[in-house]
MIDOMAR-738544 format. One line per 2 residues: their letters; for each residue x negated, z negated, y negated of C-alpha. Coordinates in steps of 0.2 Angstrom, whole numbers, plus 2048, in hexadecimal, padded with zeros to 3 digits. Example, Ala and Ser with C-alpha at 12.3 -4.5 7.8 and 13.67 -1.06 7.14 Angstrom:
<vextors>
as = 7C2/7D9/816 ~ 7BC/7DC/805
</vextors>
This chain:
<vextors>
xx = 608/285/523 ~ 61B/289/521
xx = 61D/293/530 ~ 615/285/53A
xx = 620/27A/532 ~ 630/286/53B
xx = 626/287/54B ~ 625/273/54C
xx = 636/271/547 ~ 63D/27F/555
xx = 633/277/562 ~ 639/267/55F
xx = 64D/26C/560 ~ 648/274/56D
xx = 645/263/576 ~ 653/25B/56D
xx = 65F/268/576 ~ 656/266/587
xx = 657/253/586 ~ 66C/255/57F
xx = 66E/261/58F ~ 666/255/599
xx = 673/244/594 ~ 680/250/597
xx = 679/251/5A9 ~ 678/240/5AC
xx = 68A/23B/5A5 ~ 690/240/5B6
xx = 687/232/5BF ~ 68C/224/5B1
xx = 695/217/5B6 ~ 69F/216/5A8
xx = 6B4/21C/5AA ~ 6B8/22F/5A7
xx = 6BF/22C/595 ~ 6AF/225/58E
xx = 6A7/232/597 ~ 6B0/23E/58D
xx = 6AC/236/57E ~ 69A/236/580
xx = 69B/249/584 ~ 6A4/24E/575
xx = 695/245/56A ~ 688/24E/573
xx = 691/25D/571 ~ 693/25A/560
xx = 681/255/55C ~ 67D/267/567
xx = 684/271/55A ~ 67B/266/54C
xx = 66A/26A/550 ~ 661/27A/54B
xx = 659/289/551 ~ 64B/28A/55F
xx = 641/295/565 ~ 646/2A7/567
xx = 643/2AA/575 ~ 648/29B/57F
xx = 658/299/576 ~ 662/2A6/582
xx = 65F/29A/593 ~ 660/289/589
xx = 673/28E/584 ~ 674/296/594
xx = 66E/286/59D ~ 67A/27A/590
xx = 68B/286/593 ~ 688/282/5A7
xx = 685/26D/5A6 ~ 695/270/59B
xx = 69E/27B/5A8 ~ 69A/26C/5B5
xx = 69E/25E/5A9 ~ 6B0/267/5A8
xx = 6B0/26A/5BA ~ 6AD/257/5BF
xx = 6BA/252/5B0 ~ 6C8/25D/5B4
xx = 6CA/256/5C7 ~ 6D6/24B/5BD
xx = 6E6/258/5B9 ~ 6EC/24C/5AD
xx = 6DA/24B/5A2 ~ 6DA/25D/5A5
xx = 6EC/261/5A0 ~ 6E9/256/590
xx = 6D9/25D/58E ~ 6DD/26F/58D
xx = 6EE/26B/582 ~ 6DE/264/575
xx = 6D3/270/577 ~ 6E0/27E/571
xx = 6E5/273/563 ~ 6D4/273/55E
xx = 6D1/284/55E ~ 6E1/28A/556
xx = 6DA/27F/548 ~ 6C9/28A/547
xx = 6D2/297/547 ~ 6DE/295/538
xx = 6CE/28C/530 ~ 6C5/29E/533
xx = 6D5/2A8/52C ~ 6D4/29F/51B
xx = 6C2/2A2/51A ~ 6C6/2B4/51D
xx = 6CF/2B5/50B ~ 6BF/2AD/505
xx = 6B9/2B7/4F5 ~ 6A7/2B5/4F7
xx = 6A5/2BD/508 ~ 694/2B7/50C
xx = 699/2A4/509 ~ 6A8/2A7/518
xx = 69C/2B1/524 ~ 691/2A1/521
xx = 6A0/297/524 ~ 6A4/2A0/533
xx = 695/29F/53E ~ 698/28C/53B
xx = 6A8/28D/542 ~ 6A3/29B/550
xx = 696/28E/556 ~ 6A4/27F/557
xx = 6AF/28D/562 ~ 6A0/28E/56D
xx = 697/27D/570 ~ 6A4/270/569
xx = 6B4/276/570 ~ 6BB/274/583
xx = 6C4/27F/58D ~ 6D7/284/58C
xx = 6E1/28A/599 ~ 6DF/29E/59D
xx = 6F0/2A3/59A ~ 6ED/29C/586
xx = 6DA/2A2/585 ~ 6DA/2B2/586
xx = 6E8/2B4/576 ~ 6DC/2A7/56C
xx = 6CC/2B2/571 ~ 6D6/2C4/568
xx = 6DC/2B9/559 ~ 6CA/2B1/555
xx = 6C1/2C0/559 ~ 6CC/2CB/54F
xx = 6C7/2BE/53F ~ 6B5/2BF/544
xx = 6B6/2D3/542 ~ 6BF/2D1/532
xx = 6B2/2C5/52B ~ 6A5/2CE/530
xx = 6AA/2E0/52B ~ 6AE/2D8/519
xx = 69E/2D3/519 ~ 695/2E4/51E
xx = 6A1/2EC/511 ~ 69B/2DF/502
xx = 689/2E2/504 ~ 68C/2F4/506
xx = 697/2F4/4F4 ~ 68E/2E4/4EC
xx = 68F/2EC/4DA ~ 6A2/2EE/4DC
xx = 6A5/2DE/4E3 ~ 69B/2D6/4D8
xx = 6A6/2DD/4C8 ~ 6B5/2DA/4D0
xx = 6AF/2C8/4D4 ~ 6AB/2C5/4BE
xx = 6BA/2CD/4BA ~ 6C4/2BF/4C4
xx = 6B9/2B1/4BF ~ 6BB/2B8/4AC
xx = 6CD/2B8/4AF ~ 6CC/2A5/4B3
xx = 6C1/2A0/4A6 ~ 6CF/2A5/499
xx = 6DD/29E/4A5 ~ 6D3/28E/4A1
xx = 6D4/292/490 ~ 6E3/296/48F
xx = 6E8/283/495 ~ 6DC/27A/48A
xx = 6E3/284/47B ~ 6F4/279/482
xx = 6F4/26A/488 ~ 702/25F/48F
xx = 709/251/483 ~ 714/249/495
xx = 70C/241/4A4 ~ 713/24C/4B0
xx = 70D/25B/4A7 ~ 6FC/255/4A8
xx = 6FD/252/4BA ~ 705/264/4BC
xx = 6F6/26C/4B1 ~ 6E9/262/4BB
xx = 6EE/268/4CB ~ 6EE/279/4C4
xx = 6DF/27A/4BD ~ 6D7/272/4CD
xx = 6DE/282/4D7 ~ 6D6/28C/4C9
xx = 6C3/283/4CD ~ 6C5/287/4DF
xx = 6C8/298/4DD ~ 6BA/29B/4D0
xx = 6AD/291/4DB ~ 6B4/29C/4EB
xx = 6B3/2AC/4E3 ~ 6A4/2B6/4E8
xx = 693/2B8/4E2 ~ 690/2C3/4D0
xx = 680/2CA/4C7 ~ 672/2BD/4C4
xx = 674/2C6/4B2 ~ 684/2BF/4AE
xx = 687/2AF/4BA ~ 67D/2A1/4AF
xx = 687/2A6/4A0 ~ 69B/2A8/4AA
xx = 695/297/4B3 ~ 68F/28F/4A2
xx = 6A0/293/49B ~ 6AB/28E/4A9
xx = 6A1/27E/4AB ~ 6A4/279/497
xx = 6B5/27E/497 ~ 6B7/274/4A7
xx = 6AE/263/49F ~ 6BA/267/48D
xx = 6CA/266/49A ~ 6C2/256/4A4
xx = 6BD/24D/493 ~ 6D2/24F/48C
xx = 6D8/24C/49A ~ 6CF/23D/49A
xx = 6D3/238/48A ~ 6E5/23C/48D
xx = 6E6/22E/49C ~ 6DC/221/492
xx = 6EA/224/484 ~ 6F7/223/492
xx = 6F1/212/49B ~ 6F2/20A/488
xx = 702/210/488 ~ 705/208/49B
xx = 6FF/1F8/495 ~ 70A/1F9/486
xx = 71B/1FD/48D ~ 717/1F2/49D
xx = 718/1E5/48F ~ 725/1EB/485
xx = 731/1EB/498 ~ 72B/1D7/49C
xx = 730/1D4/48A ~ 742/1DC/48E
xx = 744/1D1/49E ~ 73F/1C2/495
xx = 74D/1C6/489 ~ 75A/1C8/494
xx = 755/1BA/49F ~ 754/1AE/48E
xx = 766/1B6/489 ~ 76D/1AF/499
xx = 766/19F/498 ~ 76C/19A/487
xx = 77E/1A2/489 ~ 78D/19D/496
xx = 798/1AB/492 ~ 78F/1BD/492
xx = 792/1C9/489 ~ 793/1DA/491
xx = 78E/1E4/481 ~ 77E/1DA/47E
xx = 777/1DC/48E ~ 779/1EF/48F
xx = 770/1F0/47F ~ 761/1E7/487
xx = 762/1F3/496 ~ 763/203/48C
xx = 754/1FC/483 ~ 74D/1FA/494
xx = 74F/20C/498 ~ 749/211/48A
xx = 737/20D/48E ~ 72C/21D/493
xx = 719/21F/49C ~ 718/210/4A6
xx = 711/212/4B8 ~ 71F/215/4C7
xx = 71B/206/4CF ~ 719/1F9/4C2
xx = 72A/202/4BC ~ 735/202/4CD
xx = 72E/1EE/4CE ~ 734/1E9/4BC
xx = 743/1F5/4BC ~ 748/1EB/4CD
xx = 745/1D8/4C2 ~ 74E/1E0/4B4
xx = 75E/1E7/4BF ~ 75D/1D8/4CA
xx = 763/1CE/4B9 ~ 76D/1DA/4B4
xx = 77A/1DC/4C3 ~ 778/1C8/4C1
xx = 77F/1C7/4B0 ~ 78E/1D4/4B4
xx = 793/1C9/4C3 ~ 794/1BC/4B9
xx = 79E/1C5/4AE ~ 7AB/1C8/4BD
xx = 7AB/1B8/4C4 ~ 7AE/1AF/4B2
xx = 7BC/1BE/4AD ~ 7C3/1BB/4BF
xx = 7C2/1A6/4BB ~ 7C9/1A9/4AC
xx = 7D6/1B4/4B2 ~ 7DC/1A5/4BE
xx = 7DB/19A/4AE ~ 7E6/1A5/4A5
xx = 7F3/1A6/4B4 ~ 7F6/193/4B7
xx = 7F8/18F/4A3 ~ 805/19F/4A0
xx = 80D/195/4B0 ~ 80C/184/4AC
xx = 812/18C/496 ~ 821/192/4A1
xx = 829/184/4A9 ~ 825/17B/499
xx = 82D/187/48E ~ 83C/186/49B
xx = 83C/175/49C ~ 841/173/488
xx = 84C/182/487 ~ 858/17C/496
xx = 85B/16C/490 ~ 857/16E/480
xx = 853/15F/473 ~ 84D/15E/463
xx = 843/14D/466 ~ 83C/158/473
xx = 831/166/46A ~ 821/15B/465
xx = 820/156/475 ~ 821/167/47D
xx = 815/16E/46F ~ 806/160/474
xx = 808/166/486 ~ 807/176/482
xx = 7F8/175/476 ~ 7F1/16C/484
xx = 7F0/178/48F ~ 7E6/183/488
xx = 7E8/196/481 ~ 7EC/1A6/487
xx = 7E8/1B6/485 ~ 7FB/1BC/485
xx = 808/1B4/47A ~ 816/1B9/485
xx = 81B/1A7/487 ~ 815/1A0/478
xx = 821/1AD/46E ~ 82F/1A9/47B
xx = 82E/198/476 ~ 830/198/465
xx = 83E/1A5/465 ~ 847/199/472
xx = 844/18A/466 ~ 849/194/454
xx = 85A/19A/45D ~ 85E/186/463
xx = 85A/17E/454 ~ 864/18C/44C
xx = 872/188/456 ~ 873/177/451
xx = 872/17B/440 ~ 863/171/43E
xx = 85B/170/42A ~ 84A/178/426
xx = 848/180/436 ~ 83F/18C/42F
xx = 832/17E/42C ~ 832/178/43F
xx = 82E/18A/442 ~ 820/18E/436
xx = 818/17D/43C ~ 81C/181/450
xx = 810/192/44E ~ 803/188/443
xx = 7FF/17E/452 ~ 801/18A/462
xx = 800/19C/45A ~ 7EF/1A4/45B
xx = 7E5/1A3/44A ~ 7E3/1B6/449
xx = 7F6/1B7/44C ~ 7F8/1A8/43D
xx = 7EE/1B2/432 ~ 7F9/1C3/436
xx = 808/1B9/431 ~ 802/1B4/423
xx = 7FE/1C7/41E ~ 80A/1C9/420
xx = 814/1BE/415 ~ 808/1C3/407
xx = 80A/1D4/407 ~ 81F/1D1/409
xx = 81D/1C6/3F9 ~ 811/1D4/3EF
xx = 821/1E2/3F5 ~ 82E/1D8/3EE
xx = 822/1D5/3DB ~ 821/1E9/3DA
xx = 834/1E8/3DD ~ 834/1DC/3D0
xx = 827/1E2/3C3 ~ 82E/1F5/3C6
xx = 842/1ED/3C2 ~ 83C/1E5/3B2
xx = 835/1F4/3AC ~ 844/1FF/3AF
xx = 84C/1F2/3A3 ~ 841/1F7/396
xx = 84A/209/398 ~ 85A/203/398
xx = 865/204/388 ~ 86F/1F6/381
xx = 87E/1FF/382 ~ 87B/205/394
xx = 88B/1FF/3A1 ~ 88A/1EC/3A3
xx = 889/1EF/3B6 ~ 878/1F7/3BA
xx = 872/1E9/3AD ~ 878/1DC/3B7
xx = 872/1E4/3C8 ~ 861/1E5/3C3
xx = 861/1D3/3BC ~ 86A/1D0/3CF
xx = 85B/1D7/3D8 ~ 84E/1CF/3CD
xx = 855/1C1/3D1 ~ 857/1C5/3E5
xx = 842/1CA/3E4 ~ 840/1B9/3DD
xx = 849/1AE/3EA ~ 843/1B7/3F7
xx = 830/1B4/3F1 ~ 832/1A3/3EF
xx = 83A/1A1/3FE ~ 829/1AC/407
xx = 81C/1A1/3FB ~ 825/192/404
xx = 822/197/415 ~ 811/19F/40F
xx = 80C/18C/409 ~ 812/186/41A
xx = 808/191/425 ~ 7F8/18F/41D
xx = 7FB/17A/41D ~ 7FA/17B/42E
</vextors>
């Protein structure tokens, strides 16, 4: 019944071949144009190499009988030199290509997988492939030949040493077994790692399946164990890459929240402040495991912000600069103004002007000013100017500036108690009989310390009234 079955099945490729050889007879009479010609050919070709075996005995004049329609086909084809100079250029291409597929099925480790291989690739050379120009085809002939030796002789030399080969080849598939052992024993805690180990043990899988045939003895159990170890690897890496498309989700979150920050920042405040917002990029940056594309396109919202804020910054600090500029100018001819002609009646009016004008950052002018108007009214002689003073830098001297002064008074006033307080006690040392003289320099000093206090305490209660 089975071999009846094979006879059936040879007889009818046998017809399938005759009627293939006979399609490619009657493309020359088509009307259809030479490229869709060709493209028909290279399908029946194709489909040639597809069907299986026929008969033994006619199989010799069928090929013989294909190879010449082919020949023919060619001949007709390649009355056009530019088909057939484009043709040809292909055709070597193509088989420069079968012949470094061949060469890497030489290294193959199982040598009767690659000589099945091969007689695949042998039967594309034959049937699939067009002709090449003579001067290349005798140089691919050597170099494909030369592999079909090789393949075949390490074929011949595995079946006559097939007890050697076959404990070389459990040797190397034991030695990848505990390769995978070795990796499972340390898996990657980074992303990248993972990747790195993936691919690695990928390579490791094609070697083991590629390496030869072993005794039927000992290949259930080296496949069980390279099967389990290989579902232990797939189930943590899994797991691992559930873990990390949490962790995706997460930080995705956690970056949307930072630009959300930064963009709410900018709305409620005028003036930026450069410190804040550097703090909301490093904690930007900050944020690991989240996918290269949803991170370049955040990063890029986040950055696009960013720069937006710092040329804010440099366009408000170069307004402000202009700011500054025109008041210290218009502080100058004002200041001028009062010092050239000066006038006593004058100074409230200058100092409303001035205060008008708003505040600087230098106090240049501001310190010109008030040394200008103590050296006139101390010219004129004028009472209480130290009063006029104190009150002038009340109203146009910085607040911090006030507050130094007053510092600075305080700790002049607490010098001059010590002075005091350290006098009285060398008193206490003093005998009555002791020279009248370094008495009554001591009660001199005390006395200087005192006046000078109050004078301080005066001025003290001035500042801070205004």
């Amino acid at each position: 019944m089975k071999r009846s079955k094979q006879n059936s099945d040879l007889k009818k490729n046998h017809e399938l071949k005759i009627n293939l050889i006979k399609e490619i007879k009657s493309l020359l009479d088509s009307s259809s144009d030479n490229d869709t010609k060709y493209e028909n050919f290279l399908g029946l070709r194709k489909k040639w190499i597809n069907i299986g075996k026929v008969p033994g005995h006619l199989a010799f004049g069928l090929n013989n009988s294909y190879n010449h329609q082919v020949k023919v086909f060619y001949d007709y084809l390649y009355l056009d030199k530019k088909f057939k100079e484009k043709d040809q250029i292909n055709n070597k291409k193509i088989k420069e290509q079968l012949i470094l597929d061949a060469s890497k099925i030489e290294k193959f480790a199982d040598k009767l997988k690659g000589y099945r291989e091969l007689l695949f690739i042998i039967r594309k050379w034959n049937y699939q492939v067009g002709p090449v120009k003579s001067v290349d085809e005798k140089n691919l002939e050597l170099k494909f030949d030369t592999i079909i030796k090789n393949i075949k002789d390490q074929k011949k030399d595995y079946l006559n040493n097939r007890d050697k080969f076959d404990k070389e080849n459990l040797e190397h598939k034991k030695e990848l077994i505990k390769k995978l052992k070795d990796y499972l024993e340390k898996l990657p805690t980074e992303k990248n790692k993972w990747i790195k180990m993936v691919n690695e043990i990928s390579k490791i899988k094609d070697v083991f399946i590629n390496i030869g045939p072993i005794k039927l003895s000992d290949n259930d159990k080296v496949w069980y164990e390279f099967k389990d170890l290989n579902r232990k690897f797939i189930k943590e890496k899994n797991l691992y890459f559930k873990k990390l498309k949490k962790n995706y989700t997460f930080n995705i979150e956690k970056q949307l929240k930072i630009i959300d920050k930064l963009k709410s920042y900018i709305e409620k405040n005028e003036k930026i402040n450069k410190k804040i917002i550097i703090e909301i990029r490093n904690d930007f940056k900050t944020i690991k495991d989240v996918p290269f594309k949803k991170n370049k396109e955040n990063w890029l919202i986040f950055n696009k912000l960013y720069n937006n804020c710092f040329n804010n910054i440099n366009s408000s600090k170069l307004k402000d600069s202009e700011i500054q500029k025109d008041i210290t100018k218009k502080q100058k001819e004002l200041k001028e103004e009062l010092l050239l002609n000066f006038d006593v009646e004058k100074i409230d009016y200058t100092i409303d002007k001035w205060i008008n004008l708003g505040k600087t950052k230098s106090q240049k002018q501001t310190n010109e000013l008030i040394a200008g108007i103590e050296e006139n009214i101390k010219d004129i002689g004028l009472k209480n100017r130290d009063n006029i003073i104190l009150e002038i830098k009340s109203k146009i001297l910085d607040e911090n500036i006030i507050n130094s002064e007053k510092i600075k008074l305080k700790k002049k006033i607490e010098e001059y108690e010590k002075q005091i307080s350290q006098l009285e006690n060398n008193l206490n040392f003093i005998k009555g009989n002791s020279e009248s003289e370094i008495l009554s320099n001591v009660h001199s000093n005390i006395k200087n310390y005192k006046s000078q206090i109050k004078k301080l305490q005066k001025k003290l209660e001035l500042i801070s009234k205004c």
